[in-house]
C-alpha positions as CSV (number, residue, x, y, z in Angstrom):
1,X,-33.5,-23.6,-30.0
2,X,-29.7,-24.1,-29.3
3,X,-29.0,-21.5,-32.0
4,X,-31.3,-19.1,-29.7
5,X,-29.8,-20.2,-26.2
6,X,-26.3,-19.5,-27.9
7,X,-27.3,-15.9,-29.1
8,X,-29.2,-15.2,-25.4
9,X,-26.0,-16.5,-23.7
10,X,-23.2,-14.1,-26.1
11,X,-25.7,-11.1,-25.7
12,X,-25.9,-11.5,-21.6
13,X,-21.9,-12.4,-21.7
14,X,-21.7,-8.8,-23.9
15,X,-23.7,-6.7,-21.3
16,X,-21.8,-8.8,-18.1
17,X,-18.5,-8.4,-19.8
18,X,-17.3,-4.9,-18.4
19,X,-18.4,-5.8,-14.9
20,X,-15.7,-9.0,-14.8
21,X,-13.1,-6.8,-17.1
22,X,-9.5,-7.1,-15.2
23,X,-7.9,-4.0,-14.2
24,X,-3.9,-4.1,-12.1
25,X,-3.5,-6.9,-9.9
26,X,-1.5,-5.4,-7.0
27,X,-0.1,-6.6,-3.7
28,X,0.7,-3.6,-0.9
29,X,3.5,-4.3,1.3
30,X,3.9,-2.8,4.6
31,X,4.8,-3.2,8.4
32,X,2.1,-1.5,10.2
33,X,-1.5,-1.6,9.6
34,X,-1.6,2.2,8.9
35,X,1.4,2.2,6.5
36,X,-0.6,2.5,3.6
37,X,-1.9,5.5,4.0
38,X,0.5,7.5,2.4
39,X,-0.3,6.1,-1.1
40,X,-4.5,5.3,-0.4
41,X,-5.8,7.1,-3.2
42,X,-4.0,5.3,-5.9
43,X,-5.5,2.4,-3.8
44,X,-8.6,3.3,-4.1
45,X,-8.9,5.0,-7.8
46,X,-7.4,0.9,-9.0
47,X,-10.2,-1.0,-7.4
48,X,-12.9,1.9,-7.8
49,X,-11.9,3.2,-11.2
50,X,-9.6,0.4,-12.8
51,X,-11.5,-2.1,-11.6
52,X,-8.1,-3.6,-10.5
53,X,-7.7,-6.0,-7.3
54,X,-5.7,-5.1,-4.1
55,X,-4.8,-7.2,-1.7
56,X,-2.1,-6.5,1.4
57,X,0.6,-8.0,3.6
58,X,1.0,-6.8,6.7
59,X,3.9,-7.6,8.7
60,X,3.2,-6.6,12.1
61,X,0.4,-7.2,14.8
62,X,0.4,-3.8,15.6
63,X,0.9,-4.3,19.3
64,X,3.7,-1.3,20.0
65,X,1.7,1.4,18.4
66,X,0.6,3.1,21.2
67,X,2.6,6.5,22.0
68,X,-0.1,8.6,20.6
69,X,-3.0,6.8,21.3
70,X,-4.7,9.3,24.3
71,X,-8.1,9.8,22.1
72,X,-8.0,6.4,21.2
73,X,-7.7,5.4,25.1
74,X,-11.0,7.3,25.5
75,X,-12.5,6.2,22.3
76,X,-11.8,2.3,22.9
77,X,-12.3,3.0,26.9
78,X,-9.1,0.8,27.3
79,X,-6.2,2.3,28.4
80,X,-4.1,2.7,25.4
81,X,-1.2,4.7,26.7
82,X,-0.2,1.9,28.9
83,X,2.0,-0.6,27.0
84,X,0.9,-3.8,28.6
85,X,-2.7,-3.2,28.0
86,X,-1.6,-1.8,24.5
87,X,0.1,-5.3,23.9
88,X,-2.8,-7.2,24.9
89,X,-5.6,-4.9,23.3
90,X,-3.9,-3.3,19.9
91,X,-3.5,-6.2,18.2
92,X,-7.0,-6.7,17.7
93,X,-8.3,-3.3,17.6
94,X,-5.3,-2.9,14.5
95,X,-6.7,-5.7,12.8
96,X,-10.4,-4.5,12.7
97,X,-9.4,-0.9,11.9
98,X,-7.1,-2.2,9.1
99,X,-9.9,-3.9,8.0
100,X,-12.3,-0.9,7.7
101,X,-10.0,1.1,5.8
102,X,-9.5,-2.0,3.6
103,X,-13.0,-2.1,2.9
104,X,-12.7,2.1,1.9
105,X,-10.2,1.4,-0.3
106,X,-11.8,-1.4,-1.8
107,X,-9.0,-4.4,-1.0
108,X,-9.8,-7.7,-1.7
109,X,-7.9,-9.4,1.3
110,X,-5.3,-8.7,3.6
111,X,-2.6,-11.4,4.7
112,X,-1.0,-10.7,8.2
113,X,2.5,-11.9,9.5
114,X,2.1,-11.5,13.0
115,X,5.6,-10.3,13.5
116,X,6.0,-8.4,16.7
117,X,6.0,-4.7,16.9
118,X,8.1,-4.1,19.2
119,X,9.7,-0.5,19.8
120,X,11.0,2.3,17.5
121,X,14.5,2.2,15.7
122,X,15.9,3.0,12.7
123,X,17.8,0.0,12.8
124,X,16.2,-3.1,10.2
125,X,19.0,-5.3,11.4
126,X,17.1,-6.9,14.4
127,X,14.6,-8.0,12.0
128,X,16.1,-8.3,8.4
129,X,18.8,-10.7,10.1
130,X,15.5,-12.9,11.6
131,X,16.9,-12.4,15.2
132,X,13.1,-10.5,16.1
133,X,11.0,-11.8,12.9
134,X,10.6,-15.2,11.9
135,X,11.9,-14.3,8.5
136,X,11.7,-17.9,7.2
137,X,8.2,-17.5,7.9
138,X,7.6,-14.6,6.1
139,X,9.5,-15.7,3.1
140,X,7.4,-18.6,2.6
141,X,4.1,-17.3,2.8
142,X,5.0,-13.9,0.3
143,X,6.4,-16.5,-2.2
144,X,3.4,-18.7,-2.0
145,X,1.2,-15.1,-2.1
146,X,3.3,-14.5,-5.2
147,X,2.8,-17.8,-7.5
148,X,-0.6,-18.2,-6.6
149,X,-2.2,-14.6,-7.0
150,X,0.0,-13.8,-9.6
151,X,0.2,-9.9,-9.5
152,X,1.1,-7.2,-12.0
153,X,2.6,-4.7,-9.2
154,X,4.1,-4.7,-5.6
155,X,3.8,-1.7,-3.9
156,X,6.3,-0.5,-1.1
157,X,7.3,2.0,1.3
158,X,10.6,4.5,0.3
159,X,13.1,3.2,3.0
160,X,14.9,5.6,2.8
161,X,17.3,6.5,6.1
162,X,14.5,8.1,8.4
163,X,12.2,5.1,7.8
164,X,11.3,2.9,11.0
165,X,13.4,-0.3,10.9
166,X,9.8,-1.7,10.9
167,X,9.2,-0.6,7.4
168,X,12.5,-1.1,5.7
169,X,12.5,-4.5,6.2
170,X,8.9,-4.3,5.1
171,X,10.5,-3.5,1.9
172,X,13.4,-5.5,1.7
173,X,10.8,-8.5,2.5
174,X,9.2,-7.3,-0.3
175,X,12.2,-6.8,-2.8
176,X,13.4,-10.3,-2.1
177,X,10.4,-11.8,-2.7
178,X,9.9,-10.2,-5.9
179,X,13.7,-11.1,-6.8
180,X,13.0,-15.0,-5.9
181,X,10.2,-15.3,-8.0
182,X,10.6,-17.4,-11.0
183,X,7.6,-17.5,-12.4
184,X,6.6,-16.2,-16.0
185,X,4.9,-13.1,-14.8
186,X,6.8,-11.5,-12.8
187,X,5.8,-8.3,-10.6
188,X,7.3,-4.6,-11.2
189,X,7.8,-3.5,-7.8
190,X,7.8,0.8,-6.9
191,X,8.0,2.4,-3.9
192,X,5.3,5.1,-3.0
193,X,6.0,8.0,-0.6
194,X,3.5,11.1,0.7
195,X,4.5,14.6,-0.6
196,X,2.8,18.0,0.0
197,X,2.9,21.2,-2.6
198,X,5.5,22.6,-0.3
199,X,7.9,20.6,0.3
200,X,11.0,18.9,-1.4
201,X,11.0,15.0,-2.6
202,X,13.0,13.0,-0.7
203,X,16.2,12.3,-2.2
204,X,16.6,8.7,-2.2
205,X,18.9,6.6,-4.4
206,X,19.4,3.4,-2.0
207,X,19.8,2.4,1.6
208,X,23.3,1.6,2.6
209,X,23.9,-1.8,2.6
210,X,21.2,-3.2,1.1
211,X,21.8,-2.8,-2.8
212,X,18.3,-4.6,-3.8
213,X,16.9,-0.9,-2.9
214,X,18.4,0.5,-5.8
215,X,16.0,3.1,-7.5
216,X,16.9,2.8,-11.2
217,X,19.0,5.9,-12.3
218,X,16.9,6.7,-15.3
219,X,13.8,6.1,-14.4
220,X,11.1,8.4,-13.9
221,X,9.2,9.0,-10.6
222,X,5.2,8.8,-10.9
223,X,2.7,10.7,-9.1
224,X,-0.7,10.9,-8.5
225,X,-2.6,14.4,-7.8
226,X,-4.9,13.8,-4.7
227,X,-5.1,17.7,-4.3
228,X,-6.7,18.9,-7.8
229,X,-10.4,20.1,-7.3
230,X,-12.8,18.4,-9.3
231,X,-13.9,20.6,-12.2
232,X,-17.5,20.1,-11.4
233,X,-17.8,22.3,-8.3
234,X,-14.6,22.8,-7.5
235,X,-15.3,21.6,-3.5
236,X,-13.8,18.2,-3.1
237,X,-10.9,16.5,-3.9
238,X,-9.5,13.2,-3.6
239,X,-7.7,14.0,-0.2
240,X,-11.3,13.3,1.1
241,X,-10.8,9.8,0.6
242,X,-7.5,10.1,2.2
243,X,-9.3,11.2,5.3
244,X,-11.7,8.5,5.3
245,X,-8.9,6.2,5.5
246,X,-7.1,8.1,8.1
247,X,-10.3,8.5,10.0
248,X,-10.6,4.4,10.8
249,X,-7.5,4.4,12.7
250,X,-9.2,5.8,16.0
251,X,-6.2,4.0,17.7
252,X,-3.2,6.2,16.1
253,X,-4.1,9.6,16.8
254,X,-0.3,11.2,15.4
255,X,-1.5,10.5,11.7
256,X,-4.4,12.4,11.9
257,X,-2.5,15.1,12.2
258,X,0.6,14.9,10.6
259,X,1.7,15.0,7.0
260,X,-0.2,12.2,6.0
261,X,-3.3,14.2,6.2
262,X,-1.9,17.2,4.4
263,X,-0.4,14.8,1.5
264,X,-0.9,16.6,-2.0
265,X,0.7,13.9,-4.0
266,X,1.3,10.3,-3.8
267,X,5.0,9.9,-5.5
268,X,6.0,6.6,-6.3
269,X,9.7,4.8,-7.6
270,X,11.0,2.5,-9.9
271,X,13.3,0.0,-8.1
272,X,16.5,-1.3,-10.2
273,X,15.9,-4.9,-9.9
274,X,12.8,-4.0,-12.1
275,X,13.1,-4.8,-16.1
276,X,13.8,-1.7,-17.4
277,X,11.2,-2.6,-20.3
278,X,8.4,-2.9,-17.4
279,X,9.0,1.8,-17.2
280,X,6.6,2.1,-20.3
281,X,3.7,-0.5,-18.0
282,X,4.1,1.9,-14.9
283,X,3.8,4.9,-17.3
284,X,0.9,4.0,-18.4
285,X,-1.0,2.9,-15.3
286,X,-0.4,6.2,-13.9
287,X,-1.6,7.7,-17.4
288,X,-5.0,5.8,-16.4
289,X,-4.8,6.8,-12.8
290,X,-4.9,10.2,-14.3
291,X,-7.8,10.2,-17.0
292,X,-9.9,7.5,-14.5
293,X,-13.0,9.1,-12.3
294,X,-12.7,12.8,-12.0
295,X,-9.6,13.9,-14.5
296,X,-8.1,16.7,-13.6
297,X,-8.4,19.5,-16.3
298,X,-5.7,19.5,-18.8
């Protein structure tokens, strides 16, 4: 009978086996909940596909993000516009639209910082130097999110010069955290930008001043096609689940439609702090990316 148990037990752990098979382990790093829209297919396609985990940090409450938020006004029937009702609403209505898109994309759980979003600049000083982020704070917790979820990939913002101050410092959060970690395992961190058919790539190489953004000289970029038409019907594409990630952000009406809508290609970059070994691992996820769910025709 024990004989019999043993055999039952390897033939159900045969049959369960693919549904507990671990894909990429990835942690996304941004400011706003929002940010991550630019690179939501590659999101979606590792939990859906790869059968990869995602989780997310998010750094602010969302509280300033109001200067386009008319339909969102009407929609929440709060008004929006108004930056002391924004203050005292957005934070909330941010986290429960975060946490719909989350659930499109398939995350597994998202970790918020509850820094304040306070107004627009280009400037990361404010917060990098901890005079407006409790940066101690946030150092703590992303090296405790590190060691014990043990990830195969961080996943950043380009800050390049244009960026909101909000989001570089997003990403030198993230770089630092990836450069303290001491543990065995450690991350390869890229940086993932939107990019339609007709336009240019950024040119990026490092933001002045801070060397840890570094993109490593002879590294390739990587990209993932949201635009190819599956071969099937040749109807849809994966810029469809692009929208439905856009589409739970009622609150920020300006990315609905700007160029995150019209994003053919999710582009992503090798930072230099990575091991340069770690190139051929980024390859090849992107190589599965590629042939996973509906393969474009080669």
């Amino acid at each position: 009978m024990k004989i019999i148990s043993c055999l039952a037990f390897l033939v159900l752990l045969s049959f369960a086996s693919p549904l507990f098979a671990q894909g990429p382990k990835v942690l996304v790093v941004t400011a706003h909940p929002d940010d991550e829209t630019g690179f939501s297919v590659s999101l979606f396609k590792i939990t859906h596909e790869l059968k990869g985990i995602v989780d997310m940090a998010v750094m602010t409450d969302g509280g300033g993000g109001f200067a386009d938020s008319q339909l969102g006004a009407m929609y929440y029937g709060l008004n929006l516009t108004d930056s002391l009702v924004a203050r005292t609403h957005l934070p909330l209505i941010r986290k429960q639209e975060i946490l719909d898109a989350a659930k499109i994309m398939g995350l597994r759980n998202i970790y918020f910082m509850e820094q304040p979003d306070d107004w627009y600049t280009l400037d990361p000083t404010p917060y990098i130097s901890g005079k407006n982020w409790d940066i101690p704070f946030i150092e703590k917790r992303l090296d405790l999110i590190l060691a014990e979820r043990q990830y195969d990939y961080v996943i950043t913002m380009l800050p390049h010069a244009g960026q909101h101050g909000h989001h570089k410092t997003a990403v030198l959060m993230a770089l630092r955290a990836v450069q303290r970690f001491k543990g065995p395992h450690k991350p390869i961190i890229i940086a993932g930008s939107p990019l339609s058919a007709n336009a240019k790539p950024i040119e990026f190489a490092m933001l002045e001043g801070f060397p840890e953004t570094k993109i490593k000289s002879n590294a390739p970029t990587f990209t993932l096609n949201r635009a190819f038409r599956f071969k099937e019907n040749d109807k849809v594409s994966y810029k469809i689940v692009a929208d439905w990630v856009i589409a739970a952000y009622k609150s920020q009406g300006a990315i609905q439609e700007n160029g995150i809508h019209k994003t053919d290609f999710e582009v992503y970059r090798y930072f230099d702090i990575n091991d340069p070994k770690g190139i051929k691992q980024v390859q090849d996820l992107f190589q599965q990316l590629a042939n996973s769910g509906f393969a474009a025709p080669k």
